[in-house]
N, C-alpha and C positions, 0 to 999 in steps of 0.2 A: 509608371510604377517604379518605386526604387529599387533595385539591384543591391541585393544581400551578399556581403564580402562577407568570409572567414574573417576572425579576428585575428591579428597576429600575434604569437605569441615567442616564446623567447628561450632560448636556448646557449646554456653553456657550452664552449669548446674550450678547449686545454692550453693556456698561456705557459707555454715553455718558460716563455721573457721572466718571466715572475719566479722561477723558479731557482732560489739563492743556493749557497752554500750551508745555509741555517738547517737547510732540508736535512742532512746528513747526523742532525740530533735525533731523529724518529729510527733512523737504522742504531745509532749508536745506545739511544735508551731502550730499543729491542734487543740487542743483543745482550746487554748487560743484565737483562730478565731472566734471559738463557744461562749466560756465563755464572752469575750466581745462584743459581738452581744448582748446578753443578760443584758451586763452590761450598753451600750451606755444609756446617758439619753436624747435620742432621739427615737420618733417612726416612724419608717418609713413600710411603706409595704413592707412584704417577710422577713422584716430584724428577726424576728425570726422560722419564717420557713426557712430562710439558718444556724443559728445557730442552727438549731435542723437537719440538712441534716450533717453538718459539725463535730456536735458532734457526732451523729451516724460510720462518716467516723473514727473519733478517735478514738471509742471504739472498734469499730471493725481492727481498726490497732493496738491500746493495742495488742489486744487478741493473734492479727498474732506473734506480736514482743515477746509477751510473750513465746510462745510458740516456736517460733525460740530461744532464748534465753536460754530456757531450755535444747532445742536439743545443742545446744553449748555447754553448761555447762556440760551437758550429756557426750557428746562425743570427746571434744575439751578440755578437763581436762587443759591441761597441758598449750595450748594458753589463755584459762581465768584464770590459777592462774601468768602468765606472763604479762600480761595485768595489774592484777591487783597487786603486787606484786613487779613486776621488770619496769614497763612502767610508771611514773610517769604523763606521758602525756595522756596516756589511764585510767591510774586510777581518775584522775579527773572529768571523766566522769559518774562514779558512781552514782554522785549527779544527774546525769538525770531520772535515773529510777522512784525514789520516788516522784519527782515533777510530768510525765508522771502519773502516778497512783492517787495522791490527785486531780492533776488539772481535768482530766476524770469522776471523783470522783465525783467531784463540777458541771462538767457541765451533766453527768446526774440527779441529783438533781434539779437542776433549768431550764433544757432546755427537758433534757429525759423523765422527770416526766409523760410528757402529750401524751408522746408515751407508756412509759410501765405501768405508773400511780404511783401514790404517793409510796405507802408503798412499790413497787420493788424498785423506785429510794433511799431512804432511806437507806435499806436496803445495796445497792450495795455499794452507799457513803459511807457507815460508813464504812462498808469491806475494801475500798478502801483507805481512810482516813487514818484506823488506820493501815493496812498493812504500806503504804506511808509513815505516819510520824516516826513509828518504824524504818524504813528501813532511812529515812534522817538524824534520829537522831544518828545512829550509822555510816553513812557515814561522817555525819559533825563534829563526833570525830575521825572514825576510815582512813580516807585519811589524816587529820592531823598529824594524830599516826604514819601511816608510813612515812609521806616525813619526819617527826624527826626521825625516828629508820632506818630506811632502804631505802627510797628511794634517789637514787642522784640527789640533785636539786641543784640549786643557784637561791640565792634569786636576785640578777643580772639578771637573763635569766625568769623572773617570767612575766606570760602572764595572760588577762583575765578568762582563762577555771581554772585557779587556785580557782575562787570563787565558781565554782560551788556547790563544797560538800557545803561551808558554808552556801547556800543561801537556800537549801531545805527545812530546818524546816523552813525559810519564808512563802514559800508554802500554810505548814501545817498552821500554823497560820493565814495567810488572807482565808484560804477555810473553816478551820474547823469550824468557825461561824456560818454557812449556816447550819449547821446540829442542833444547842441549841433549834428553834423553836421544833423539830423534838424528844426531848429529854425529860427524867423527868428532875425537877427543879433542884437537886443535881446534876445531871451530867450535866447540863446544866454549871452552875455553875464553876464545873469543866473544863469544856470546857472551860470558860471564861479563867479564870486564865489560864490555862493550855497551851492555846493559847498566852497569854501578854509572857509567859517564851518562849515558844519556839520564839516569836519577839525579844524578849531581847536576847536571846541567840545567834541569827544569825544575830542581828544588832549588837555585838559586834565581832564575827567573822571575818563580813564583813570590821568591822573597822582594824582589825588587818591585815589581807589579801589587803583589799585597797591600801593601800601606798608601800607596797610591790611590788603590779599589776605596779602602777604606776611608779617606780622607777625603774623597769626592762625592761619596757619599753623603759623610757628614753634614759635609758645606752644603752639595746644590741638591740633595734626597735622590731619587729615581726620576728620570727626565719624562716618564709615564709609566701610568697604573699596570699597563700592560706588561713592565719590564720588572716586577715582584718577583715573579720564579726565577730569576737570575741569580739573585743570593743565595739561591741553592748552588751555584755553581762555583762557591767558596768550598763546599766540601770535596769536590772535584780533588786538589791536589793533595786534601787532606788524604783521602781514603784512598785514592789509586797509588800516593809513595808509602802507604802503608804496604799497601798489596803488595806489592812491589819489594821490598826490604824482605819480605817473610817468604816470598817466591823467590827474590835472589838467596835468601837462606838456606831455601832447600836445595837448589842448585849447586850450591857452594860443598852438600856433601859427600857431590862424587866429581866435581870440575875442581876443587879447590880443599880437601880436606883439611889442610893446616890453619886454613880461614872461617873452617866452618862454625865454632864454637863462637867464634866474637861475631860474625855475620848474624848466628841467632841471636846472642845478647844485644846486637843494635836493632836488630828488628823488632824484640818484642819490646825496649824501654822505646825506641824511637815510636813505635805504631801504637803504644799504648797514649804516649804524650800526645801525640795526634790525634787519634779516637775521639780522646775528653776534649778537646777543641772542636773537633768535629762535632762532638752532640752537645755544648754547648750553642755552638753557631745553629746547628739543627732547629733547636729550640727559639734562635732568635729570626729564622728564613721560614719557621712555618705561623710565627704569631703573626709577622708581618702580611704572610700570604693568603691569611685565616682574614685578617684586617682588609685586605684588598678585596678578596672575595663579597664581602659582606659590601663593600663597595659597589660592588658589579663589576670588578675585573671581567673584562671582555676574552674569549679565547684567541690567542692568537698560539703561533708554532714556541714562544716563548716558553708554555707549557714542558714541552719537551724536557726542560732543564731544572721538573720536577724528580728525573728518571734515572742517568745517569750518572752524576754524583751522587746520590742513595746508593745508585748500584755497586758503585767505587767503595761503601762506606761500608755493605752489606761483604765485598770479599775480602776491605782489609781486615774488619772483626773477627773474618769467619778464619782466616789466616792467624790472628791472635789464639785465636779457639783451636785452634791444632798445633800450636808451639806452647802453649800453655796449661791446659788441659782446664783450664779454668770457666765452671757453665755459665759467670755473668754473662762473656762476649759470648758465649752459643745462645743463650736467649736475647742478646742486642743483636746479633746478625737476625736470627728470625726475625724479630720484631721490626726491623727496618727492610727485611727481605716482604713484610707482609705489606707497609707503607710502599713499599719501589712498586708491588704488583698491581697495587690499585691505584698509584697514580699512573704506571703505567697504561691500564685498561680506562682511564678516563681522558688519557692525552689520544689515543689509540682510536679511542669510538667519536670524539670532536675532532681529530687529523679527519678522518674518514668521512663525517659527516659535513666539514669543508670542504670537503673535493668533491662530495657527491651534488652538496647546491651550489657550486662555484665561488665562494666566497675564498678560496684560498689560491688557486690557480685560474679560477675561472677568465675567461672572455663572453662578453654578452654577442652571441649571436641573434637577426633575428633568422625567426625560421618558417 
């Protein structure tokens, strides 16, 4: 008589190994859900009791990634110095960590504050901030450093994820503002300047990196279907040196009064010029995306870079909308703040629904 096994079945375990740097777009397109709630120059009910549920959701996914990230680092030696190292497509990613960390940074300061209260949000800011821009400011030299010394690239085959190292110290410069009230006057001060270098810095980056993006494009398209939301990540330095100029503006009218009139006028001719660039390119990353879709774009974490340059676009607007007084930009920040939410919630519920059937971290156990 034959003997009746159980069949075996199968079971996912959690692939640390798997787990890049790229991760740190899902903390950074949450936060910026949060950070722009806050930012919208609109009041509406709930809208910041979700940016304060939202931010929570961020920082406690920081904490997760951070911590997974460690155990990698930890134990997967030799896959994160390959990554970073020998992967020029994975090392680009770098530049997500520190943005992940400032942006977190900024939205406990102005959305957390009222859950843990002033001087913790402060406190963690500044931790955050300055860890953040340390860590961008050596990513936005040191990913350079290598696609010249050692990594094999062509400037031909050159994709959106190329800007990312340079765009970080942006970041740091539209967020680190928020901390000068919170500061003695000299460091205040510091801050001020400190912040215009790091915009100068990564607005020249971006220039040099730019036309390159574009140019590789041209010639060899998208090296896969998968890599369509990326072109969103041209808005990235559009919107966040918007942000950025109109937050260093306001800063300038108690760190630097004698500067503060021409700091506004660069901020709103600068963030305006930008803007219209911005929502042109808008126009031309969502037909493409609309195209791929209807394709069958596959979900991958790529996604992600639906979220965060919207969200970048939705605070320099909404920044135009309060030096201006003008309600085009308050109905273009909502309007793109409503676009950031549901691609958010759709990157949000397929991240989730990867990791629950294994298809993003998984390992096949049998069980």
């Amino acid at each position: 008589m034959a003997t009746l096994t159980a069949p075996r079945t199968a079971a996912y375990g959690l692939d640390l190994g798997r787990l890049g740097p790229n991760w740190y777009a899902a903390v950074m397109g949450t936060a910026i859900v949060a950070n722009a709630a806050g930012a919208l120059p609109v009041h509406l009910p709930g809208l910041i009791g979700f940016g304060e549920a939202v931010w929570a959701l961020s920082f406690l996914a920081l904490a997760a990634l951070v911590t997974g990230r460690a155990v990698h680092l930890t134990k997967h030696r030799a896959t994160a110095r390959e990554q970073l190292l020998d992967e020029p497509a994975t090392a680009v990613f770098y530049g997500c960590p520190p943005m992940a960390l400032i942006a977190v940074g900024f939205g406990t300061l102005t959305l957390g504050s009222r859950l843990i209260g002033t001087e913790a949000a402060v406190a963690i800011d500044l931790v955050l901030w300055t860890v953040g821009t340390l860590y961008a400011v050596l990513v936005a030299a040191g990913i350079p450093y290598l696609m010249i010394t050692r990594h094999r690239v062509s400037a031909l085959k050159a994709n959106p994820t190329w800007l990312l190292p340079v765009v970080a110290p942006m970041v740091a410069a539209a967020l680190g503002p928020a901390l000068i009230p919170h500061l003695p006057a000299a460091l205040g001060s510091t801050m001020l300047y400190g912040c215009y270098a790091l915009f100068g810095a990564s607005l020249l980056g971006t220039l040099l990196v730019l036309p390159v993006v574009f140019a590789g494009l041209v010639h060899s398209k998208l090296p896969a279907l998968v890599l369509t939301p990326s072109l969103f990540l041209v808005l990235g330095p559009l919107g966040q040196s918007t942000t950025a100029v109109n937050q260093l503006a306001d800063a300038a009218k108690s760190v630097a009064p004698a500067l503060a009139g021409l700091a506004l006028g660069f901020a709103i001719l600068y963030g305006v010029a930008m803007t219209g660039f911005g929502v042109l390119w808008l126009g031309v990353a969502l037909t493409a995306n609309l195209r791929a879709l209807r394709a069958e774009m596959p979900f991958a974490m790529t996604w992600w870079a639906f979220t965060f340059p919207v969200g970048t676009m939705v605070t320099g607007t909404a920044g135009l909308a309060r030096h201006t007084g003008f309600d085009g930009f308050t109905g273009l920040a909502v309007a793109l703040y409503l676009l950031l939410v549901t691609a958010w919630a759709v990157a949000l519920v397929r991240t989730l629904g990867g990791l629950l059937d294994g298809r993003l971290l998984g390992r096949l156990q049998a069980a």
